[in-house]
TIZAPA-581141 format. One record per residue: residue number from 1; y, x, z of N, C-alpha, C in turn. Coordinates in steps of 0.2 Angstrom, whole numbers. Each point is the difference from the previous one (the first is absolute). Example, Ala and Ser with C-alpha at 12.3 -4.5 7.8 and 13.67 -1.06 7.14 Angstrom:
2
   pos     n_Y     n_X     n_Z    ca_Y    ca_X    ca_Z     c_Y     c_X     c_Z
     1     -28      66      39       6      -4       0       6       4       0
     2       5      -2      -4       6       4       1       5      -4       3
This chain:
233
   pos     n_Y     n_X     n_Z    ca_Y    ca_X    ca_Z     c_Y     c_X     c_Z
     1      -6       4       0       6      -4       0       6       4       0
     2       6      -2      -3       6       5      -1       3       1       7
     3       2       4       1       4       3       7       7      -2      -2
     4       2      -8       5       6      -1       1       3      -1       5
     5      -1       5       3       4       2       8       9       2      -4
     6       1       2      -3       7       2      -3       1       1      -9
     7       4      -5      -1       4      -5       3      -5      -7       0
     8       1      -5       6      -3      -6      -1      -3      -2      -5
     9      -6      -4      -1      -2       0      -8       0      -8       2
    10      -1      -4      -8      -4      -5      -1      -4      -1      -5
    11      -5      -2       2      -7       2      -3       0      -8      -4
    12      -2       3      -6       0      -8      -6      -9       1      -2
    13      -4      -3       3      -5      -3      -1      -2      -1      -7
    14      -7       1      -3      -4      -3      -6       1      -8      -1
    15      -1      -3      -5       1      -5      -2      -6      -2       2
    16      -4      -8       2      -7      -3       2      -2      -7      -2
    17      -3      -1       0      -1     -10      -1      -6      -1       6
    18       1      -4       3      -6      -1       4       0      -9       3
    19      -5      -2       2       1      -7       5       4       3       5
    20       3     -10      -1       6      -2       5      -3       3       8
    21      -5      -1       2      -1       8       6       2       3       0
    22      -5       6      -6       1       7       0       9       2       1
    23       3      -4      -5       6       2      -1       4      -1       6
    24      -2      -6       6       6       0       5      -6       4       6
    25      -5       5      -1      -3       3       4       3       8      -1
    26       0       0      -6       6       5      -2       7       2       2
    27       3      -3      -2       7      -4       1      -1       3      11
    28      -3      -2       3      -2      -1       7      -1       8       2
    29      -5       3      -5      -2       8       2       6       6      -3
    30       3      -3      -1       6       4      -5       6      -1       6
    31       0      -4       3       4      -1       7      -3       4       5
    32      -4      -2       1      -4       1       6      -3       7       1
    33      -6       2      -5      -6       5      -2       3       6      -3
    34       6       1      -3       2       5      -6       1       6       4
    35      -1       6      -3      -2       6       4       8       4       1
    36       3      -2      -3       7       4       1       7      -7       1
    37      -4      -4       8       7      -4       2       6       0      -1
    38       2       7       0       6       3       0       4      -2      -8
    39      -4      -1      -3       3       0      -7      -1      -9      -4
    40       6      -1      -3       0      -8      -2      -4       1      -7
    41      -4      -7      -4      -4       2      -3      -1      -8      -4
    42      -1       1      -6      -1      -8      -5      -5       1      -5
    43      -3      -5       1      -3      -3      -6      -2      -7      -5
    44       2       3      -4      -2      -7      -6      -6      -3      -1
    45      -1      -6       0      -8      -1       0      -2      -8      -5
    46      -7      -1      -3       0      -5      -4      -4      -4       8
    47      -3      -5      -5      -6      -5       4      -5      -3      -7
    48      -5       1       3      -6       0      -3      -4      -9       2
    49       1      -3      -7      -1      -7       1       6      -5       4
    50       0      -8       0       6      -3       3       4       1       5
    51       4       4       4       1       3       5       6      -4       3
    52       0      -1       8       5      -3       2       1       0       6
    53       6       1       3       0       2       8       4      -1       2
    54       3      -3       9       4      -3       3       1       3       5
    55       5      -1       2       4       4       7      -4      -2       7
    56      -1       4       4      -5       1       5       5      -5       4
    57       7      -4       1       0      -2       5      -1     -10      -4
    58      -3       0      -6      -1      -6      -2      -8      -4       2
    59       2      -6       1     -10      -5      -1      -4       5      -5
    60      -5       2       0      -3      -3      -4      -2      -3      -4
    61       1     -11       3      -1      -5      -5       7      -2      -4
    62       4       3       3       5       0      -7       0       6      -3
    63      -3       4       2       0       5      -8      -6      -2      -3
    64      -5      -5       2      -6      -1      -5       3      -4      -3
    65       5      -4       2       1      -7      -5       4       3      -6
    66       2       7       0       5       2      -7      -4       2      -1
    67      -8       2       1      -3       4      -8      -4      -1      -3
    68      -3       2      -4      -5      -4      -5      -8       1       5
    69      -3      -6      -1      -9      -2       5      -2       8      -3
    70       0       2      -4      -3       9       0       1       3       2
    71       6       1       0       4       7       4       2      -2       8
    72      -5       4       5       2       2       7       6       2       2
    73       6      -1       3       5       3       1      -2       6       6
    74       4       4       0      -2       7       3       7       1       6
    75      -1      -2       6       8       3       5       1       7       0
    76       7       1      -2       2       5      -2       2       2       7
    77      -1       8       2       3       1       8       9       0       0
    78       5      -3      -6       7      -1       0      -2      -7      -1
    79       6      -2       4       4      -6      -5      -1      -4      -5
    80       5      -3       1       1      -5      -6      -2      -5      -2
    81      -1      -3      -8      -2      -7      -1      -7       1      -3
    82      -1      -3      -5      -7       1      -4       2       2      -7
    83      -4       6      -1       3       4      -7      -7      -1      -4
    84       2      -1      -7      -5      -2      -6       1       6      -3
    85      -7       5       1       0       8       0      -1       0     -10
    86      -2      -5      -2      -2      -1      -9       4       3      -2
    87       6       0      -2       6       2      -5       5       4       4
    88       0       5       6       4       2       2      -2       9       0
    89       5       5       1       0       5       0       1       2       9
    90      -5       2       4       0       2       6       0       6       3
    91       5       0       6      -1       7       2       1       0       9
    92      -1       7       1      -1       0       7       4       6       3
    93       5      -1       4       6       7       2      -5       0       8
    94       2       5       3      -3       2       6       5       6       4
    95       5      -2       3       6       4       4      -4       2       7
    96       3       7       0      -3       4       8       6      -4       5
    97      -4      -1       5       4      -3       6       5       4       3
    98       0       6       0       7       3      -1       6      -1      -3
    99      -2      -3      -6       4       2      -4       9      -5      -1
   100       4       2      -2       3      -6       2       0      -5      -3
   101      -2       0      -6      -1      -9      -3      -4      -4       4
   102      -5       5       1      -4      -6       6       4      -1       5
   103       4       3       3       3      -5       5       5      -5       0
   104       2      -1      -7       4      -3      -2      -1      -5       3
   105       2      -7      -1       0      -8       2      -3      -2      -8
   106      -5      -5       2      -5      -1      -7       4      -3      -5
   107       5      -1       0       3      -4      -6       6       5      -3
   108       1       6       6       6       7      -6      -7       4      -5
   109      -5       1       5      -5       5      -4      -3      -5      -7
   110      -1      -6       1      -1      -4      -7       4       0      -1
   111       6       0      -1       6       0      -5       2       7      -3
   112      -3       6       4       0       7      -3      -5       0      -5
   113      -5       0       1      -7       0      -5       0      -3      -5
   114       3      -9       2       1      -2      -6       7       2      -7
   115       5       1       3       4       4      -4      -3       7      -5
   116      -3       4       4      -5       3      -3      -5      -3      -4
   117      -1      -4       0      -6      -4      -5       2      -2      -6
   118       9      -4       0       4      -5      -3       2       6      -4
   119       3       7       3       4       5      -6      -9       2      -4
   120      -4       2       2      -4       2      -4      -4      -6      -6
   121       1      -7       0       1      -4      -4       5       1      -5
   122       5       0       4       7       1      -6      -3       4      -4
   123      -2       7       5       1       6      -6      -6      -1      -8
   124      -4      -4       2      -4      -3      -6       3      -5      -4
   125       4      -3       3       0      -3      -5       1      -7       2
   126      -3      -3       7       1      -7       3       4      -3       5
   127       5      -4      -2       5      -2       3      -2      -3       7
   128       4       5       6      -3       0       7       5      -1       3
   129       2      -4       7       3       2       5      -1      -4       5
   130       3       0       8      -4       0       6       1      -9       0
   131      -4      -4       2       4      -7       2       4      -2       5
   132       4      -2       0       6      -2       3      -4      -5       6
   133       4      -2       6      -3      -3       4       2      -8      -2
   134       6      -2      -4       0      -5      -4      -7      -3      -3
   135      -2       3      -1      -8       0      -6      -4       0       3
   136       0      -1       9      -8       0       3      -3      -7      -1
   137      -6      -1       1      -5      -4       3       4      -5       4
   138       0      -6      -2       3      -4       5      -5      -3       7
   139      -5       0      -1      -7      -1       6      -3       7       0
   140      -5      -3       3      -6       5       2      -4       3      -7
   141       1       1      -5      -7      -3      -6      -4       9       4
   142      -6      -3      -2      -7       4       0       0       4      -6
   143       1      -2      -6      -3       2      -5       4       6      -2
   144       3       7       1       3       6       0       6      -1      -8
   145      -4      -3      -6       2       0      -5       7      -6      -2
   146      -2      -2       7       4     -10      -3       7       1       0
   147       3       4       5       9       0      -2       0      10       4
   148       6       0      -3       1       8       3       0      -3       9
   149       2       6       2       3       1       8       5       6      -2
   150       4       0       6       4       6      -1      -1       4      -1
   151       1       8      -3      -3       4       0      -5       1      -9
   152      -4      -4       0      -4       0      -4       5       3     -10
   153      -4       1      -1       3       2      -6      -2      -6      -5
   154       6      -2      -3       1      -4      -7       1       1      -8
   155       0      -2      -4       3       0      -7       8      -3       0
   156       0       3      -6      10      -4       0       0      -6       2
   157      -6      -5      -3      -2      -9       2      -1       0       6
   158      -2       3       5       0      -2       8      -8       0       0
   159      -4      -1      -4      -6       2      -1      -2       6       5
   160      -6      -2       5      -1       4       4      -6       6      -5
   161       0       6       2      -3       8      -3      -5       1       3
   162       3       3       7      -2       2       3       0       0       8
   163      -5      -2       6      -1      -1       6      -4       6       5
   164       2      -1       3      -4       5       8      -3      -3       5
   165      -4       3       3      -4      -2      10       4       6       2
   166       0      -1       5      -2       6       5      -3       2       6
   167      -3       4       2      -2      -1       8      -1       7       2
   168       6       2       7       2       4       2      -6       2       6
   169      -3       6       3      -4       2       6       0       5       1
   170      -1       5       5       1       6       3       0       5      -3
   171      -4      -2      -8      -2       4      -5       4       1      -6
   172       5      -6       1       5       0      -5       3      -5      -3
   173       4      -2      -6      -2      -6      -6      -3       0      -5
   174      -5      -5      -1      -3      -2      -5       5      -5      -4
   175       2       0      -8       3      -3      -1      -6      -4      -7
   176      -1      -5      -1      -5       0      -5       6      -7      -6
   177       0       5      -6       3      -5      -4      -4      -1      -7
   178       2      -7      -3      -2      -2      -4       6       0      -7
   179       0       1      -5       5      -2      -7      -4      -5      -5
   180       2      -5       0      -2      -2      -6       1       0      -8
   181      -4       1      -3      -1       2      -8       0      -5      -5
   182       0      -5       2       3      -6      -2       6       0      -5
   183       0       0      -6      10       2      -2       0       5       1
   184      -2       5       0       1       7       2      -1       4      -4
   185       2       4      -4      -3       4      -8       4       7       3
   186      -2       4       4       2       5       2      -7       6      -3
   187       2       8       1      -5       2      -2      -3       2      10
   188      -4      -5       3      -1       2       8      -3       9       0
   189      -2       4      -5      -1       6       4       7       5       1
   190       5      -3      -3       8       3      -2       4      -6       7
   191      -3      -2       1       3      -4       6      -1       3       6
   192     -11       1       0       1       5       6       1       5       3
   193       3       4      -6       3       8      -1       6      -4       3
   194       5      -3      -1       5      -1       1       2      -1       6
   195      -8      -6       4       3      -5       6       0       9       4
   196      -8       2      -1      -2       8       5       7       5       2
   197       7      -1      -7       3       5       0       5      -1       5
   198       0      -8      -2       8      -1       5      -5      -1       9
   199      -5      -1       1      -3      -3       7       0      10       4
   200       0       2      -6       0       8       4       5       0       1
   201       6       2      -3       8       0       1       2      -6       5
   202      -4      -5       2       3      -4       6      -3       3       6
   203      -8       4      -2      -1       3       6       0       7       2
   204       6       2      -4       0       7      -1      -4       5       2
   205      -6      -3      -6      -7       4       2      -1       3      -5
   206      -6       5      -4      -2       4      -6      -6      -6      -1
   207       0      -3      -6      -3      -3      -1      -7       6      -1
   208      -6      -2       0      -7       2       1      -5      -3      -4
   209      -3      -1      -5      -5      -2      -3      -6       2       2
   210      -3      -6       2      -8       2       0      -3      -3      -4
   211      -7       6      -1      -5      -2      -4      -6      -7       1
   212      -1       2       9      -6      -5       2       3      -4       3
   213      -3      -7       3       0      -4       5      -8      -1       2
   214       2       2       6      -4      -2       4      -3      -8       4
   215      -7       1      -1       1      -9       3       1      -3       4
   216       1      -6       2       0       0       8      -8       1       3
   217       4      -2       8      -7       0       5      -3      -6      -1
   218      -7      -1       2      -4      -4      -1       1      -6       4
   219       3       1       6       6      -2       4       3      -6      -1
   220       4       0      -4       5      -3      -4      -2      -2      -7
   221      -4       0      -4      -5      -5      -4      -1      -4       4
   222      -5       2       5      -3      -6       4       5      -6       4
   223       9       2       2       2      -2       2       3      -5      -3
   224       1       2      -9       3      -5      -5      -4      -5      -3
   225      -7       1       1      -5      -2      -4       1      -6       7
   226       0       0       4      -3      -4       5       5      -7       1
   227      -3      -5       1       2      -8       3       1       1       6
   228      -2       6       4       4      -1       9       8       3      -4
   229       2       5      -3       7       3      -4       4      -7      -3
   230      -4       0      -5       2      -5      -5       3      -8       1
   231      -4      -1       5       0     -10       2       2       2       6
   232       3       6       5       0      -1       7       5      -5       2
   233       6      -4      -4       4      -5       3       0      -3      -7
């Protein structure tokens, strides 16, 4: 592994596709298991067959009532409503608890990342910027995609882009976000050059490429696979 004791590094992770487990088992080990804490770290990743997953402080039975009798929803250890994984571009940032974006207040640090997100759309090519809090969600809605929230990134039509969870622990932030590809005629491997460059420059890290991902622990499969996890409220 690369030695980034000086300067700070951020490690950008292989590209993956796996089930809606493996992926937030991952996502969980990249927080928690990763071998150089000290350092922030992201990865881009697919999903392998219908995938979809809901904010750990939601029912259950209303996340089963948004998805198709096939597809299992999967509680995601962040936040949020119910994300329809089919047609979206997802990723997964991971801040060391030291660091000071993680200590931010949850709503300045998603508005940092997401700026980040919004200028590396521009730079391709897709009209981006943050939602106004005129433009939120007038209720509660479950479904992550139904109106923006503040923070969130839009198109010039108010058209919601792109969403985040987050869930903060002694180990750090986990931030896990979704883009939709929906409308979206970008080139996404000139995006993720893009998003990696400005997320380094916000964390004034040396960005770090790796080759491998390793998997998670057996642990955490077990945990996301399971109906004590999944249906516990």
């Amino acid at each position: 592994m690369p030695d980034c004791d000086s300067p700070p590094c951020f490690f950008v992770l292989p590209d993956a596709a796996g089930t809606a487990a493996q992926n937030m088992a991952l996502d969980t080990a990249l927080l928690e298991n990763f071998p150089r804490p000290q350092c922030a770290r992201f990865r881009h990743y697919g999903w392998t067959g219908d995938c979809w997953t809901f904010g750990y402080g939601q029912r259950f039975a209303d996340a089963r009532a948004q998805t198709p009798p096939h597809a299992t929803p999967v509680r995601r250890p962040s936040g949020g409503g119910v994300v329809d994984h089919r047609e979206d571009w997802t990723y997964a940032l991971v801040i060391p608890f030291a660091h000071p974006l993680c200590r931010m207040k949850a709503g300045e640090s998603y508005v940092k990342i997401h700026s980040a997100l919004a200028e590396a759309l521009k730079t391709c090519g897709q009209p981006a910027r943050l939602a106004l809090c005129t433009e939120s969600r007038a209720g509660a809605l479950p479904a992550c995609f139904m109106a923006p929230s503040p923070g969130d990134v839009v198109d010039s039509s108010g058209r919601k882009l792109a969403g985040a969870a987050q869930k903060r622990n002694r180990h750090g932030l986990l931030l896990q976000g979704s883009i939709t590809r929906t409308g979206v005629f970008i080139d996404w491997d000139a995006f993720k050059i893009a998003f990696t460059k400005n997320l380094s420059r916000l964390l004034s890290a040396a960005c770090v490429p790796m080759k491998e991902l390793s998997s998670a622990p057996e642990s955490l499969l077990e945990r996301y696979h399971s109906a004590r996890w999944n249906a516990s409220r």
